[in-house]
TORVOPA-689969 format. One record per residue (C-alpha): residue in one letter; x, y, z. Coordinates in steps of 0.02 Angstrom, whole numbers, plus 50000, padded with zeros to 5 digits. Layout:
# residues N
aXYZ ...
This chain:
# residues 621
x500374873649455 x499234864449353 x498184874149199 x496724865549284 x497174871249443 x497354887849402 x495344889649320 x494694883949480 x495654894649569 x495264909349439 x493104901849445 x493334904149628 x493704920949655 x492724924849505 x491334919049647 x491884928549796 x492014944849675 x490134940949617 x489704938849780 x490474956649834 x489734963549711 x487924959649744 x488054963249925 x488664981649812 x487284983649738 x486194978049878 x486724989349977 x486635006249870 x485035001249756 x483794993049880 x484535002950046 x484784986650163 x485294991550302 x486604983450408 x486084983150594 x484394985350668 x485424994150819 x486005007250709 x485405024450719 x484425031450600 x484985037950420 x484865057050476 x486235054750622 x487835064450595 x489515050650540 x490805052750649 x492475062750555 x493805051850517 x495545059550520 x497365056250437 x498655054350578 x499015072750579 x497205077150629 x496745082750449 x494835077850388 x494755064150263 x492965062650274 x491545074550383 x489595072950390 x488975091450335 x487195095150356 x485985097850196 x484205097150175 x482865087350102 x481345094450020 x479695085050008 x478205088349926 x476545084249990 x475505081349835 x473765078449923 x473995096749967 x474305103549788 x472565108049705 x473265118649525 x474715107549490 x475115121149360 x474995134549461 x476035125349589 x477445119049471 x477555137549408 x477915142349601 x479025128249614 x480335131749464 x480315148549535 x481035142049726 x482215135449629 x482925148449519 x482795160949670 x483805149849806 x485045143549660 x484875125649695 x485845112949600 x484745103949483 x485545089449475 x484975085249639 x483175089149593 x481495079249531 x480195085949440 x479455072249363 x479025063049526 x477685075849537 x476545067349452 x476635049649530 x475345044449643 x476245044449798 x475545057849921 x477455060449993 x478665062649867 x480565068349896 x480895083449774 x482555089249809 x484065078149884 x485345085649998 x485315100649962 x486415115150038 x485195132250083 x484755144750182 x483285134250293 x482485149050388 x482465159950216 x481805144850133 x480465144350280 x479935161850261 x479845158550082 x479005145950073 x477705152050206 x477545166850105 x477285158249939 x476655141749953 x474855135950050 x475355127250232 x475825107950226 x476255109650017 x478195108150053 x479165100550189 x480825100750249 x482175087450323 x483795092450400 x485075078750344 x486875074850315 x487945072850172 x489405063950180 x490945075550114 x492745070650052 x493635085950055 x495115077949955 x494045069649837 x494835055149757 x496375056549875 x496335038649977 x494615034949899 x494995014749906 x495505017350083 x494085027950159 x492905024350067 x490935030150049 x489225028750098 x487655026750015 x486035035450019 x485575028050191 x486925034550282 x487775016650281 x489535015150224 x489875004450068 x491745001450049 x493245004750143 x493535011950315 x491705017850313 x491185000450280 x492164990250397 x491825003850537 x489875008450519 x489315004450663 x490655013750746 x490665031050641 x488655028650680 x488195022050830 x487025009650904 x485605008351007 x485564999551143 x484294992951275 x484275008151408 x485935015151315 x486675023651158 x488355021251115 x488715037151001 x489525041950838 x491585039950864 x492665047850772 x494315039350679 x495925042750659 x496985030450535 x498755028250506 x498845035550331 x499885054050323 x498625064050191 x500345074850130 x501095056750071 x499705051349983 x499625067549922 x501415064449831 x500925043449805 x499425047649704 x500275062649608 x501695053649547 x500705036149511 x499505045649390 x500935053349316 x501965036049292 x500435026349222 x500205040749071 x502085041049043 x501965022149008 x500195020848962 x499605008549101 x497745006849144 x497984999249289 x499355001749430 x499615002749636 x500785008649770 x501015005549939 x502055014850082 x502095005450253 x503145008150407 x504454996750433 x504494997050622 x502614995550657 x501484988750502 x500825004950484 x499935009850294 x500645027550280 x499815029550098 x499245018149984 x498515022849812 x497525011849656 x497535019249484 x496405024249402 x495605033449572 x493855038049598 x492995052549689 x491765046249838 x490835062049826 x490155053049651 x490405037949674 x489025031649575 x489625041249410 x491105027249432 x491065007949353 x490884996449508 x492594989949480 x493475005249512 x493055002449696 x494074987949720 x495764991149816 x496754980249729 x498124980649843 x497144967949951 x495954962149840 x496964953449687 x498304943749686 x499794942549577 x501544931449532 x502994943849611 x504194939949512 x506184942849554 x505664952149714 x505344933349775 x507074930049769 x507554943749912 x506524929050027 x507274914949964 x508854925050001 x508284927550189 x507944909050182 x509504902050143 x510564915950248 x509644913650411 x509954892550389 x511614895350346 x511274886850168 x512384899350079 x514014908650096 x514774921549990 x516014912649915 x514654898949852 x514924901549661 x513614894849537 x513734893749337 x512554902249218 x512594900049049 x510844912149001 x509874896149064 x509564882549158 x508884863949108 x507824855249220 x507894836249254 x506134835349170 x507214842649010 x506224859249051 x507204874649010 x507014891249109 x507934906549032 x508884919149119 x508994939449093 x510794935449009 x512374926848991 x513024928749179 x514244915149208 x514994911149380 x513914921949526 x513974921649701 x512214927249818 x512644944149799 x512914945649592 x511314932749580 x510334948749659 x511234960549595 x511004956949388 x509304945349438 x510094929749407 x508614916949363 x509954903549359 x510824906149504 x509374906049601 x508714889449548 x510524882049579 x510534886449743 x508944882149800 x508854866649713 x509844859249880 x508214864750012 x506694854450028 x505124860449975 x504354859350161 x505634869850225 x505494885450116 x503554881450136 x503694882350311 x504654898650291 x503664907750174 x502134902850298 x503154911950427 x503014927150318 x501184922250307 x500934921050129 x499764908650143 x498414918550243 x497804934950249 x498764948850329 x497114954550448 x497474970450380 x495964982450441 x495224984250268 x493574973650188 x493894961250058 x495504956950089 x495884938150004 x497104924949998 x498794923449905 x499134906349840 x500334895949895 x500434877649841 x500804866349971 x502374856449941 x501634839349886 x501154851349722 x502784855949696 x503264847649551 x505064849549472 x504744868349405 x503704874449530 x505014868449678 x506334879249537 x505224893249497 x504454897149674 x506084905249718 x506144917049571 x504324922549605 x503364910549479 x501994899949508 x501584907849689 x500074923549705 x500254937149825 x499224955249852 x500104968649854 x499884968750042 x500494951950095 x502174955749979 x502674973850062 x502204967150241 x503494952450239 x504844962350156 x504584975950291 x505154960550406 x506504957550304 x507344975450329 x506774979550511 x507774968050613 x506764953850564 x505014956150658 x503334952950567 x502014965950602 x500014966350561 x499874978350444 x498594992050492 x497735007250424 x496575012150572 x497415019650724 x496525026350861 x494505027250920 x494035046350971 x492455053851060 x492475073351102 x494175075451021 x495145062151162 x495695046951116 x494515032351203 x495485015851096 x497065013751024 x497064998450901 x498934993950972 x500504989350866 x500314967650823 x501834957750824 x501654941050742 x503244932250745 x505124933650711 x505624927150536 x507534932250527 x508924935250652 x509444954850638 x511174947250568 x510194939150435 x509174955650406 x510804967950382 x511584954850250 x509694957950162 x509844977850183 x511684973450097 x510954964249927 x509604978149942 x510944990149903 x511924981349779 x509994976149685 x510384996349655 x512205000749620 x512975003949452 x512514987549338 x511234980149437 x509354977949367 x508754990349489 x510155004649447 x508895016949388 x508135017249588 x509805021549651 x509725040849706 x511385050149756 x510385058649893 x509835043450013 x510165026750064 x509085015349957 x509134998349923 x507614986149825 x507274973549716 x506314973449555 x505174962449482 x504554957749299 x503104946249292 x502164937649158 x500274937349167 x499674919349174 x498214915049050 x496584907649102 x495794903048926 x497654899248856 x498954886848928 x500364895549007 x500634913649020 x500264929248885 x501514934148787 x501364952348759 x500624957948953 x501744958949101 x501794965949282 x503084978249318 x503494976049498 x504774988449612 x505024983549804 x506094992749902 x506635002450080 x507435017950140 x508375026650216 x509305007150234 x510515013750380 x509055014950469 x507425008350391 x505825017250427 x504945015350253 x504605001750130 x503695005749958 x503024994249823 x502794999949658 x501794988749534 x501004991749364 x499814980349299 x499744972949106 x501204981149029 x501394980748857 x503174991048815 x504634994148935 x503864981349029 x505254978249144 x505094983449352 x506874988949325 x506305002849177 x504865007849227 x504575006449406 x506115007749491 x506225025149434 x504365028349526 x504915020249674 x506505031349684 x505555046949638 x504085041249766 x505615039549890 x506395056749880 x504975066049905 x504535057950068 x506185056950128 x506145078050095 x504405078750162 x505345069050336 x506825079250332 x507595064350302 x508535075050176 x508585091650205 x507465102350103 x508955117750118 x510245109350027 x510475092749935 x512255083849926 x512965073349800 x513215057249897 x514905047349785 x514235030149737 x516115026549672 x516945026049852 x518355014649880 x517475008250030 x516444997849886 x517484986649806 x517994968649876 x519964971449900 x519554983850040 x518634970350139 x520164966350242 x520234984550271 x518554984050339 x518754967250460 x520554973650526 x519584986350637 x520004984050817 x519795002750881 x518385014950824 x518775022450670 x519085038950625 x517195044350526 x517895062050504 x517285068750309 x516725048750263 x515225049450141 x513715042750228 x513905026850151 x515725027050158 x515195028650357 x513805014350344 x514775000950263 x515925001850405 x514645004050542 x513854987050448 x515204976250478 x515504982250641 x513904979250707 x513984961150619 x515574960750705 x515554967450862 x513834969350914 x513794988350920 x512355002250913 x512545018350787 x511585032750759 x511385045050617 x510945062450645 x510915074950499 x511595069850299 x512925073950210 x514665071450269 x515075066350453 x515665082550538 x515755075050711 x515715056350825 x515345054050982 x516645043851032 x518555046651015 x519495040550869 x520475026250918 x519525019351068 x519585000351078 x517794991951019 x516764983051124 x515234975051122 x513634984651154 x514675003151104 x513755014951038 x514275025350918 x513335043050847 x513885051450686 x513275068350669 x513135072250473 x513015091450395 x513095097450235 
C-alpha cells in the first residue's frame, strides 16, 4: 500500500471522526433532539440488563428545582432563605446555581437532579418561602450502577434524556418510546448479550496489564464461538457514564469497532485456513528459512530467527515470516481476496453498536509484490478488533461465520416481546479444515512456540500472537519505536465455546503479543473458564504437557486405531489428540464431561469404530 494511499485513507477517517464528533457535541451542548415522535425528556428509560437479568443501566427519579424570579421582591432576604434549603435538605452543590439568580430570565433552573425528600421539601418550602417563589419537577436521572464497567458498550445520555453513545444511542427510541398518531408505543426494556461477572474479570485484569507494561491505550474482546455473541468487551482507559462529561471526548470511542489496525502474525492462522481448505498445503510441504526472505523486487522481509526447513505446523508454531511468504507465494491474489471477503474483512461486521467502520483491504490489482507477500503475515491489511475475533471464531467453530451481536432480547413488563435471533452468514471452512486450525492453535502454544507463555496446564488452549508495527502518516513506512501487541486465541479447544483477543496499543518495551499479551489472554482465560466451571473451582489438576501422545513417532500409533480405545487414566489431552484423529478419521462424535483424568467411557474398550459413534469421556479429578 502506497504512502499516498495510506494519507487519504488516514484524511478520510480523520473526516468521519470529525463528523462524529460534532453530531457529539450537538447533541449534549445544544440538546437536539433526535425524533419529534419521542416522548418527552421527563419519561422514565427503559432498564437495560446483562444476560443474567442484572441492571447495567436504570432511570431513577430526581427532582428539579426552579426559581421564579418575578416572584422574589428582597433578593437578599430570599438568597439568605435559599442557602438555608440547602444546608437543611443536604443537597449536593455541585448540582446547584446560584449565580443564575440574577439573570433576567423570569424561570430559571436552580438545582439539577437532585435526590430529596419532595413532600418535606413541599412543606418546607410552603412554610418558608411566599407561594409561586420555588417550583418543583419530578425527573429522571439516568444511573450506572457499575460505573465504568461496559461504559463503551452501554453507553449514556445527555441532559435531554437522549442517549449519546452506545446501546443507549443506537436504541433511543426504543428505551423511550414514541408517539404515535392515536398510539404510544412505550419505554422497552433491553437485555444484551454481555455476562456483567466477565466483564467484571475483562476490565480488572486489562487495567492491571496496561500499568504492568505502561500502555495508554489497550482492548479486549470475549465472543461466543457458537453464536457471535459479545460476552464482554472492555477499552482502556474506561470512563464512568455517570460523569461523562468530566471525560475527554475521545475516551468515548469503542475502539474495538471504531479503529482499525495491521494484525500482524494472527493473519497467518487465515492464510492457514486458506491453503488447508484448497488443499494447497500438506504437512510434509517443507520450506527453507534462512532469518529472511528476498523478494523478486530485491525487497528483503526479515523473519523472528534463523528457522531453517519448516513445515505448516513449525511456520505457526515459532511465527515463521518466511515460511509463510513461501507458501503463499504459489496462490493468486484473487483467491485469498475472495477468501478473506468470505470472512468479511472488507465490510463491516453489522455488529449492533454505532460507529462501527471499515477495515481495509486492498483489492488485488493493488497488490504489488510485498503486499501479495506481506498480506499473509498480517501487513499492509486494517482490521477492528471486531472484524478480527469474529472470523477467527469461524475458524475454531466448525467453520460457520456468525454476526456478531451485543443486544439480545426486547422486554416490556418483564416478558420477552423480540428476540434479535442468532445470524448466520456463510460457511468459510469445512469442519476438517477447522480441527487441523484448533491443531496449529495448540502447537502456536506448546513448549517453544511464540505463544508458550498462553499455554495453561489447567485447560485446553490454543492462539496465535501478533506483533505489529504502527504505520506512520507524516513519515514513510512504519515507526520504529511503537508497536501493537496483539494475542488471539480460543478455549476450551476440545470443544470451543470462547474466543478472546487481547491487543495493546503503541508499545514501547516488551513489545511482543507473545510477552505481553499472551500471558493476559491466558490469565483472562482461566478465570472464565473457573467462573463456567469449565474447571472446577474445588480442585485444579496439573494437566502433563510432556505426554508421549505429542511427539511425531507416535502418529502411527494414533492412525492404527481400528477399535475404540481404551481412555482409562489418559490426560485430557492425551484423550483429545486421539479423539482428533478419530473424528478426522472416522467421522465420530465425543463428549467431555468433567476435567482431569478420564475415570469412565461410554462405550466398551475394544468395540469396532464406525462412522457416526459417539463416544463420552467422563473426566474427575
Amino acid at each position: 500500500m502506497t504512502n499516498f494511499r495510506k494519507i487519504i485513507i488516514y484524511f478520510f477517517f480523520i473526516f468521519l471522526f470529525l463528523i462524529a464528533v460534532y453530531r457529539l457535541i450537538n447533541l449534549t451542548l445544544f440538546n437536539k433532539k433526535i425524533s419529534k415522535n419521542r416522548y418527552s425528556k421527563n419519561i422514565k428509560r427503559g432498564t437495560i440488563y446483562d444476560k443474567n437479568n442484572l441492571v447495567l443501566a436504570v432511570s431513577d427519579t430526581r427532582d428539579n428545582i426552579y426559581i421564579n424570579l418575578s416572584k422574589i421582591e428582597n433578593k437578599n432576604n430570599f438568597l439568605n432563605n435559599l442557602k438555608l434549603l440547602v444546608n437543611t435538605f443536604k443537597l449536593d452543590k455541585k448540582n446547584i446555581n446560584y449565580d443564575k439568580i440574577n439573570t433576567k430570565k423570569k424561570v430559571i433552573l436552580f438545582a439539577y437532579q437532585i435526590k430529596i425528600d419532595i413532600k418535606k421539601l413541599k412543606k418546607y418550602i410552603l412554610k418558608n418561602f411566599k407561594p409561586g417563589q420555588i417550583l418543583s419537577e419530578k425527573v429522571y436521572k439516568r444511573v450506572y450502577p457499575y460505573n465504568d464497567l461496559l461504559s463503551d458498550i452501554v453507553g449514556f445520555v445527555g441532559r435531554d434524556n437522549i442517549g449519546l453513545g452506545g446501546i443507549e444511542y443506537l436504541y433511543d427510541n426504543d428505551l423511550v418510546g414514541l408517539k404515535k398518531i392515536n398510539k404510544r408505543i412505550p419505554p422497552y426494556d433491553l437485555k444484551l448479550t454481555i455476562d456483567i461477572e466477565i466483564q467484571k474479570i475483562v476490565q480488572k485484569l486489562l487495567k492491571k496489564y496496561s500499568k504492568i507494561y505502561n500502555v495508554n491505550s489497550s482492548m479486549v474482546i470475549v465472543q461466543n464461538v457458537n453464536n457471535g455473541e459479545i460476552i464482554a468487551s472492555a477499552d482502556y482507559p474506561y470512563f464512568n457514564p455517570n460523569n461523562f462529561e468530566k471525560y475527554n471526548i475521545n475516551s468515548y470511542i469503542n475502539t474495538a469497532i471504531s479503529e482499525y489496525f495491521e494484525p500482524g502474525s494472527t493473519f497467518k492462522m487465515f492464510a492457514s485456513a486458506f491453503l488447508l481448505e484448497n488443499n494447497l498445503i500438506n504437512p510434509n510441504d517443507k520450506f527453507l528459512c534462512t532469518g529472511s526472505i528476498e523478494l523478486i523486487n530485491g525487497e528483503i522481509i526479515n523473519c523472528t530467527g534463523i528457522h531453517g526447513y519448516v513445515n505448516l505446523r513449525k511456520i505457526i508454531k515459532v511465527s515463521c515470516n518466511s515460511g509463510m511468504i513461501q507458501a503463499m507465494a504459489r496462490v493468486k491474489p484473487i483467491y485469498f481476496y475472495k477468501f478473506l471477503k468470505s470472512l468479511n474483512f472488507d465490510k463491516k461486521t453489522g455488529v449492533d453498536l454505532p460507529g462501527e467502520i471499515n477495515g481495509i483491504m486492498p483489492l488485488p490489482r493493488d497488490w504489488g509484490i510485498r503486499t501479495r507477500a506481506t498480506i499473509p503475515i498480517g501487513q499492509g491489511i486494517g482490521v477492528t478488533g471486531i472484524q478480527l475475533i469474529s472470523a477467527f471464531s469461524s475458524l475454531i467453530n466448525g467453520g460457520t461465520y456468525y454476526k456478531p451481536r451485543v443486544f439480545k432480547n426486547k422486554l416490556f413488563n418483564n416478558k420477552i416481546i423480540y428476540t434479535n435471533k442468532i445470524v448466520k452468514i456463510n460457511k468459510v471452512i469445512s469442519k476438517k479444515t477447522s480441527l487441523k486450525i484448533i491443531d496449529l492453535l495448540r502447537a502456536a502454544v506448546e513448549k517453544g512456540s511464540t505463544g508458550h507463555r498462553a499455554y495453561s496446564k489447567y485447560l485446553d488452549i490454543g492462539g496465535k500472537t501478533g506483533t505489529a508495527q504502527i504505520s506512520g502518516i507524516n513519515i514513510p513506512g512504519y515507526l520504529k519505536d511503537s508497536y501493537n501487541s496483539i494475542f488471539i486465541g480460543g478455549f476450551p479447544l476440545y470443544k470451543p465455546k470462547f474466543s478472546i483477543l487481547v491487543v495493546l496499543y503503541k508499545m514501547k518495551k516488551k513489545y511482543y503479543g507473545g510477552v505481553s499479551s499472551a500471558p493476559l489472554f491466558k490469565d483472562i482465560a482461566q478465570n472464565i473458564a473457573l467462573y463456567y466451571n469449565i474447571i472446577p473451582k474445588s480442585k485444579i489438576v496439573n494437566i502433563n504437557i510432556n505426554n508421549k501422545l505429542d511427539k511425531n513417532k507416535n502418529s502411527n500409533f494414533i492412525n492404527s486405531f481400528k477399535n475404540v480405545p481404551n481412555f482409562k487414566n489418559m490426560t485430557l489431552r492425551q484423550a483429545i489428540q486421539i479423539l482428533l484423529k478419530l473424528q478426522e478419521k472416522y467421522n465420530i462424535e465425543y463428549d467431555i464431561i468433567g476435567s482431569g483424568i478420564v475415570k469412565k467411557q461410554n462405550i466398551k474398550p475394544g468395540t469396532k469404530l464406525v462412522p457416526g459413534m459417539k463416544i463420552i469421556l467422563t473426566l474427575k479429578l
